[in-house]
Z-matrix of the N, CA and C atoms (Angstrom, degrees):
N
C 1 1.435
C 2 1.521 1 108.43
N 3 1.404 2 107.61 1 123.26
C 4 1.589 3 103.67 2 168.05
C 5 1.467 4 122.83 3 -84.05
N 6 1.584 5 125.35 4 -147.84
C 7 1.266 6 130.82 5 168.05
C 8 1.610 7 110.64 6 -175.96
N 9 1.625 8 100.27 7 137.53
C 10 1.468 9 99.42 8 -176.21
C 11 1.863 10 92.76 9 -86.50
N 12 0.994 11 92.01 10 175.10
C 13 1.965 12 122.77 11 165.79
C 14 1.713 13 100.13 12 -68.27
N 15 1.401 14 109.19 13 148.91
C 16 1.275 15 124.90 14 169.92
C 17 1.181 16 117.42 15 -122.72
N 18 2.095 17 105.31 16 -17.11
C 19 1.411 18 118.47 17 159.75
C 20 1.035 19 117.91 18 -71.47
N 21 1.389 20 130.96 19 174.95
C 22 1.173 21 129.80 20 -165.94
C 23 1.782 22 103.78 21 -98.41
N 24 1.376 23 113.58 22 -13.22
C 25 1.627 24 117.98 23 166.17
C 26 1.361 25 106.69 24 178.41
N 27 1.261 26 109.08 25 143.05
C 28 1.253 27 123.41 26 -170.05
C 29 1.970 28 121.33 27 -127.29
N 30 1.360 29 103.09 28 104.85
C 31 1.410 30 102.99 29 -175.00
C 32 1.259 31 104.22 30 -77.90
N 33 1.315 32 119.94 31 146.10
C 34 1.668 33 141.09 32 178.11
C 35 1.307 34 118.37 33 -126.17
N 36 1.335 35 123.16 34 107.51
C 37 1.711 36 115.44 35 -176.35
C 38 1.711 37 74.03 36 -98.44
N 39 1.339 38 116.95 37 168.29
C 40 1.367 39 116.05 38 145.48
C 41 2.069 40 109.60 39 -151.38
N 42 1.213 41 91.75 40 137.29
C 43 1.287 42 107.51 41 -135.70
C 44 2.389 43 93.32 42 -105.96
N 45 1.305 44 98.83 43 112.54
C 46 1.545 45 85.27 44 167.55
C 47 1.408 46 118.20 45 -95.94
N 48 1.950 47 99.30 46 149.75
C 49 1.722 48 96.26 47 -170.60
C 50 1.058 49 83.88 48 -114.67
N 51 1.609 50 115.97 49 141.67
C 52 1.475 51 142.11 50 144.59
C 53 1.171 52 133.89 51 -93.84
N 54 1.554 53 131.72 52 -99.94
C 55 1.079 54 133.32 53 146.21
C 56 1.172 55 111.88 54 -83.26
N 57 1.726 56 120.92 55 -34.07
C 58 1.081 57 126.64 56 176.02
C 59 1.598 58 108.05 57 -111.27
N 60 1.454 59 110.95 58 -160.99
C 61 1.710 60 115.20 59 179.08
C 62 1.723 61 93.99 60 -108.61
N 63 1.405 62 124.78 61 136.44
C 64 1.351 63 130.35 62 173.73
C 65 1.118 64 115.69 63 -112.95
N 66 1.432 65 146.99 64 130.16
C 67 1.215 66 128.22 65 161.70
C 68 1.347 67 112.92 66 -78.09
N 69 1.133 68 102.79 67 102.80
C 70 1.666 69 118.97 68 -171.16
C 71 1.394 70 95.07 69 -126.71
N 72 1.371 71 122.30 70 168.36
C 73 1.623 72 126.45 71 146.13
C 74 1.701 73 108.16 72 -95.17
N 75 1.091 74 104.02 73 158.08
C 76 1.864 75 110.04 74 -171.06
C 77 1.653 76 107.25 75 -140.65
N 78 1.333 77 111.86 76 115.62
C 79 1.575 78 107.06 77 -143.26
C 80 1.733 79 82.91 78 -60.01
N 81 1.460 80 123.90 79 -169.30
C 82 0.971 81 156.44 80 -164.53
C 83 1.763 82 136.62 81 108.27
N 84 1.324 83 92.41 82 -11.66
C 85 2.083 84 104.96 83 175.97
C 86 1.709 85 81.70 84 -90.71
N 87 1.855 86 82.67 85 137.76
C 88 1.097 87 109.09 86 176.73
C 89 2.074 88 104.49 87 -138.07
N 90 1.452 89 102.91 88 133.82
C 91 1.633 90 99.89 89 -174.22
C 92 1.531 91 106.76 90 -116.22
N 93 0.922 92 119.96 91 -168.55
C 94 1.487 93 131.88 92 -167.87
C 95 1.622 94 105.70 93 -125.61
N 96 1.119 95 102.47 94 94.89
C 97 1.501 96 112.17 95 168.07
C 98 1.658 97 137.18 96 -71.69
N 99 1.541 98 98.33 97 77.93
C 100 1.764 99 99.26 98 -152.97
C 101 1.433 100 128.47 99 -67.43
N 102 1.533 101 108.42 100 20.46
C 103 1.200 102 115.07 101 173.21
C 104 1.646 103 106.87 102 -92.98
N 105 1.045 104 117.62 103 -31.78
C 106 1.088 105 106.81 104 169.78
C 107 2.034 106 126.63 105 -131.70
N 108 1.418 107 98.64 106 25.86
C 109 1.586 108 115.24 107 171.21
C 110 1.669 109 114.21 108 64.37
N 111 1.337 110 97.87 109 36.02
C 112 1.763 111 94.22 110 -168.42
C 113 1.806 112 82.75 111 -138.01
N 114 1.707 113 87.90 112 162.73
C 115 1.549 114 121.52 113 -179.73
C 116 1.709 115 99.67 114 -70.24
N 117 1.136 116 120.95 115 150.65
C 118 1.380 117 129.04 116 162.00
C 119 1.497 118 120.49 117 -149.61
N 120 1.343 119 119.33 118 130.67
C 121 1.109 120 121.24 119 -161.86
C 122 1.714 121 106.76 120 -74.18
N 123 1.319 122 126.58 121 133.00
C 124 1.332 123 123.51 122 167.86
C 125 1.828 124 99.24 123 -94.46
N 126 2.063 125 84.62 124 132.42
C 127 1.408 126 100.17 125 -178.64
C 128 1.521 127 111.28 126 -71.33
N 129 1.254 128 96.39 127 155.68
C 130 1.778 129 113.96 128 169.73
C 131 1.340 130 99.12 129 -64.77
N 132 1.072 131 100.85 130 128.08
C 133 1.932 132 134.30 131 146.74
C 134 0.954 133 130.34 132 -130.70
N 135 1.643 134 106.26 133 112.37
C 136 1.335 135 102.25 134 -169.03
C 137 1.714 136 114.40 135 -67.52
N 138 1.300 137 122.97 136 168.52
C 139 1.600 138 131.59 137 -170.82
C 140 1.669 139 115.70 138 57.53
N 141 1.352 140 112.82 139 1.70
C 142 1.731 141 124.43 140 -164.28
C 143 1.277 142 95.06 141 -43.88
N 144 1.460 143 120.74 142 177.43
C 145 1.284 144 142.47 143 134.81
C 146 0.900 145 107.59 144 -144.36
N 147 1.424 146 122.44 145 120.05
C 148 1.530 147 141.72 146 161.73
C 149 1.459 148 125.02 147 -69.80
N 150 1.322 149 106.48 148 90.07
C 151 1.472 150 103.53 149 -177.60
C 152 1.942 151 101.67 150 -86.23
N 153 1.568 152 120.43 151 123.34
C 154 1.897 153 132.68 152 165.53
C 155 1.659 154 79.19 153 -89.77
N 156 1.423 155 90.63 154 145.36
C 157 1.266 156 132.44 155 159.71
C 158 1.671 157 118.04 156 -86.51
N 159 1.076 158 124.33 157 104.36
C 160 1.932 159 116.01 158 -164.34
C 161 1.815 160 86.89 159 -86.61
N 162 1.760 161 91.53 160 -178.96
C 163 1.642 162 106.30 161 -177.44
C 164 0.859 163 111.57 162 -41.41
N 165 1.953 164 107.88 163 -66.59
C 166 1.468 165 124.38 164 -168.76
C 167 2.240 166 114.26 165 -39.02
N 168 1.122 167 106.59 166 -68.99
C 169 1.644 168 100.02 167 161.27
C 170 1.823 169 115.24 168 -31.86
N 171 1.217 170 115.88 169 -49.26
C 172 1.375 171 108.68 170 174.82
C 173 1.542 172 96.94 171 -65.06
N 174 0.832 173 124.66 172 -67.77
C 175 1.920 174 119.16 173 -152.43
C 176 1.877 175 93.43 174 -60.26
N 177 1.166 176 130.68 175 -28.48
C 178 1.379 177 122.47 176 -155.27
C 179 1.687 178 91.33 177 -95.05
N 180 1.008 179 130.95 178 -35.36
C 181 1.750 180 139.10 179 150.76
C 182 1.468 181 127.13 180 -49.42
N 183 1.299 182 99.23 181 -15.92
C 184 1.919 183 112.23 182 -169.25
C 185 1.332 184 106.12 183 32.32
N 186 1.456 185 107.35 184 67.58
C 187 1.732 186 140.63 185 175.22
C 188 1.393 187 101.58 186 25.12
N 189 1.428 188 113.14 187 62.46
C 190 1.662 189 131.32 188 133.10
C 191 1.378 190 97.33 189 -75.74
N 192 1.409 191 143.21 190 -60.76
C 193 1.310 192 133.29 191 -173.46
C 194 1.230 193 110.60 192 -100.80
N 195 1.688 194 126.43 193 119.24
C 196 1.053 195 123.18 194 167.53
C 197 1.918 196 128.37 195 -85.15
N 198 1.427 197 88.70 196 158.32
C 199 1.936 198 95.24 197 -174.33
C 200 1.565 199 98.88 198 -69.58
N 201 1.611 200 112.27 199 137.65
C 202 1.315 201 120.86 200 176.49
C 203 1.574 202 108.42 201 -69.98
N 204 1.312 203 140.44 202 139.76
C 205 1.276 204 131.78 203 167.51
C 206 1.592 205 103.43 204 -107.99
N 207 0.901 206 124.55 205 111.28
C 208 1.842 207 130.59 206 -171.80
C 209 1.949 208 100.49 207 -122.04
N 210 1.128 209 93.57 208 -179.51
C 211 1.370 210 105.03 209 -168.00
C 212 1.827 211 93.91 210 176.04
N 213 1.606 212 101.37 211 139.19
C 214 1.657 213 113.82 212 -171.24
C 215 1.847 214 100.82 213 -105.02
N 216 1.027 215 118.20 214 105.65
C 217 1.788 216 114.94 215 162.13
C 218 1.428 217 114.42 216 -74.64
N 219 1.007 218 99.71 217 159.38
C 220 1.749 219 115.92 218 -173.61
C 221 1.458 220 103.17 219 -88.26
N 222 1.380 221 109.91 220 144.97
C 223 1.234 222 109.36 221 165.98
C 224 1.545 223 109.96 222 -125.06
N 225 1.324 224 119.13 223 89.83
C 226 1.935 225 121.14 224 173.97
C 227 2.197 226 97.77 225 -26.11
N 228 1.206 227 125.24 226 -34.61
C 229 1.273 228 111.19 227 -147.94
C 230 1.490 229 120.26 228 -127.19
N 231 1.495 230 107.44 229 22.85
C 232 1.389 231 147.04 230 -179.43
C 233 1.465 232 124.60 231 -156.43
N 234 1.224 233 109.35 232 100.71
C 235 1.773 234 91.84 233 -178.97
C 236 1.588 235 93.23 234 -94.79
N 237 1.333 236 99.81 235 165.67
C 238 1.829 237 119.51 236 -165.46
C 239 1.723 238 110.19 237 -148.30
N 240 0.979 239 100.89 238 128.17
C 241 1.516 240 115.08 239 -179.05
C 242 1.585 241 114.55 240 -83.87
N 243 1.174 242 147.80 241 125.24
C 244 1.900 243 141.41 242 159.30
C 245 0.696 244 139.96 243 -105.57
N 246 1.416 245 146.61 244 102.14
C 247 1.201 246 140.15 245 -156.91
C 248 1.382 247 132.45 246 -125.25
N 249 1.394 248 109.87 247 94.55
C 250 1.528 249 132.49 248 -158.72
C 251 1.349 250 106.62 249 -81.43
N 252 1.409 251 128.26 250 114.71
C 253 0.866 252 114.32 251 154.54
C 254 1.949 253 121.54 252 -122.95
N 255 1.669 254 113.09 253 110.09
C 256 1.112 255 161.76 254 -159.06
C 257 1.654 256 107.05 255 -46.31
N 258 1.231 257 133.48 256 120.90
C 259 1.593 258 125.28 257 -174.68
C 260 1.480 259 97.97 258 -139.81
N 261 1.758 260 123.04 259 123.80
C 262 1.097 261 112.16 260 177.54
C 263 1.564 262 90.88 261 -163.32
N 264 1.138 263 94.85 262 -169.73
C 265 1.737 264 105.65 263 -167.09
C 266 1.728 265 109.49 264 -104.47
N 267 1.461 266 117.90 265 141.32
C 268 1.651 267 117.41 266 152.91
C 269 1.485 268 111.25 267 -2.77
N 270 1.066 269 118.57 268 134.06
C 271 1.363 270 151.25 269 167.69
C 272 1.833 271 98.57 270 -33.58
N 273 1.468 272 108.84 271 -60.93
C 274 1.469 273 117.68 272 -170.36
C 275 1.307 274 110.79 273 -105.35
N 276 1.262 275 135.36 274 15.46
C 277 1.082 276 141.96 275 -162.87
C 278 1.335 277 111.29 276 -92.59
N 279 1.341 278 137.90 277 144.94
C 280 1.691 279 122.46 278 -158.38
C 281 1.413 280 71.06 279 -137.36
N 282 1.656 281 70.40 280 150.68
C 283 1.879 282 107.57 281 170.68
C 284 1.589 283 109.85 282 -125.24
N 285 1.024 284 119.93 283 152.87
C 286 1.255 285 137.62 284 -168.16
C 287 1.535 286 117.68 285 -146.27
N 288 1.277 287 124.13 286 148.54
C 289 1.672 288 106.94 287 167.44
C 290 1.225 289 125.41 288 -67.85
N 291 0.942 290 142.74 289 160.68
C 292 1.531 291 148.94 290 -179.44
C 293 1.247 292 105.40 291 -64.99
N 294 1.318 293 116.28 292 140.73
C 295 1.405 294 110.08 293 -168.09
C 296 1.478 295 90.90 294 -104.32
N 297 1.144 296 137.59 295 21.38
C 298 1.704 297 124.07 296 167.89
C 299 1.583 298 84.82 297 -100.83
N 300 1.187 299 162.86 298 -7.93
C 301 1.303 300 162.36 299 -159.10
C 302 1.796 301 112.50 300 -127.81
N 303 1.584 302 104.50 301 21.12
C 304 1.207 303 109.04 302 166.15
C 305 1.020 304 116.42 303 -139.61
N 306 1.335 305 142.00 304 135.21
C 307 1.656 306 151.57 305 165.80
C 308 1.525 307 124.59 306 -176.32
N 309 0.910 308 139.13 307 169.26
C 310 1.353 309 153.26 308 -75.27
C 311 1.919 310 82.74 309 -102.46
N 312 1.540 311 101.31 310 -48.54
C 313 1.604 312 102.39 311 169.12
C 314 1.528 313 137.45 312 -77.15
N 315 1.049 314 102.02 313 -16.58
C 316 1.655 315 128.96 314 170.61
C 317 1.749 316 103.21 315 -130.32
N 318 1.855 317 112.63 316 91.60
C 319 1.723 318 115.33 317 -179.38
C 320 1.719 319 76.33 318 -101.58
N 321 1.789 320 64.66 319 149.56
C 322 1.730 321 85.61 320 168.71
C 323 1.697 322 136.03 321 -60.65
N 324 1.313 323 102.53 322 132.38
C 325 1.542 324 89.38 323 -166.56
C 326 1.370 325 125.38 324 -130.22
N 327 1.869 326 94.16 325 41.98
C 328 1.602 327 99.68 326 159.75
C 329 1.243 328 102.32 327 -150.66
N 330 1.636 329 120.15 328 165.36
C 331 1.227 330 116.03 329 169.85
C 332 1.297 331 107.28 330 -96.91
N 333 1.646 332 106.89 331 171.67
C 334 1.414 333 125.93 332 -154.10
C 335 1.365 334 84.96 333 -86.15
N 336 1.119 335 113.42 334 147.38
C 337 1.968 336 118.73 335 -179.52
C 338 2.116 337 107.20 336 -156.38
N 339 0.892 338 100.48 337 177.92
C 340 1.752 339 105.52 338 169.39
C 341 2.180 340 93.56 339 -121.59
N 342 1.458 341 82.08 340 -156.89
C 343 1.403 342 105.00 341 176.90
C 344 1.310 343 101.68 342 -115.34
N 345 1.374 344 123.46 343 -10.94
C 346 1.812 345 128.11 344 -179.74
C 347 1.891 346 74.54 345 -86.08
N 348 1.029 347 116.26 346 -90.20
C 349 1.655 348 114.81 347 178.84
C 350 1.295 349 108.50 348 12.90
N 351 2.050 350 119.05 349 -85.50
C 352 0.880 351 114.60 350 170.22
C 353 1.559 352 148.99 351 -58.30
N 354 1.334 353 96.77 352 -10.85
C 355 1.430 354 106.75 353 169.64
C 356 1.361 355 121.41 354 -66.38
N 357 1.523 356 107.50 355 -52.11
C 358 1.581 357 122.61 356 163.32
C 359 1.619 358 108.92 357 -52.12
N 360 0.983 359 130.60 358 -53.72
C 361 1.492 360 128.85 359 179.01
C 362 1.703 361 107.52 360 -49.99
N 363 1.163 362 124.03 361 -25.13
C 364 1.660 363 129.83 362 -178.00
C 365 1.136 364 99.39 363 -78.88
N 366 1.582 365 128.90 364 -58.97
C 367 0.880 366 138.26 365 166.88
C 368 1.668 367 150.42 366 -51.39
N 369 1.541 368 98.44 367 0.68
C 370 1.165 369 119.26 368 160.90
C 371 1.357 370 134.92 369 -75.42
């Protein structure tokens, strides 16, 4: 099972430990390739940063940019370090699509919500 972002983007160094710490990439991110509904491994690069795109970027794009769906596999024969660091909006703060990115051929196609929003929606 994967999972999209609820932040609005999420930087990922991910870091392999050896004897020492490397900034290497260390395979194990895996994304969702929506052309054809399957997992795909994202290649190692070393020094990368993986910037996911969360919902909120989709809804504020009116899904010109879609949410990354990723998911981390284990590796028994490499351990790997990740380090997310998390960007999103106020608790109550609503997002909406951009209104220069909506009209008559492209209507808007989400409603305006928070992350309290969605919390309550789980919670129903």
């Amino acid at each position: 099972m994967g999972s999209a972002n609820l932040s609005w983007m999420v930087l990922l160094k991910q870091l392999q430990i050896s004897s020492n710490i490397l900034l290497a990439s260390s395979q194990g991110l895996e994304v969702v390739d929506r052309n054809s509904d399957s997992w795909k491994v994202v290649p190692q690069l070393p020094h990368a940063l993986h910037v996911h795109v969360g919902d909120p970027m989709e809804v504020l794009s009116n899904g010109k940019i879609k949410t990354v769906v990723h998911r981390a596999v284990l590796n028994p024969k490499e351990a790997r370090v990740s380090i997310a660091s998390i960007h999103g909006f106020a608790l109550d703060e609503k997002v909406s699509s951009a209104k220069e990115l909506v009209n008559e051929q492209n209507p808007e196609k989400y409603n305006e919500s928070s992350f309290s929003d969605f919390l309550d929606h789980l919670t129903s």
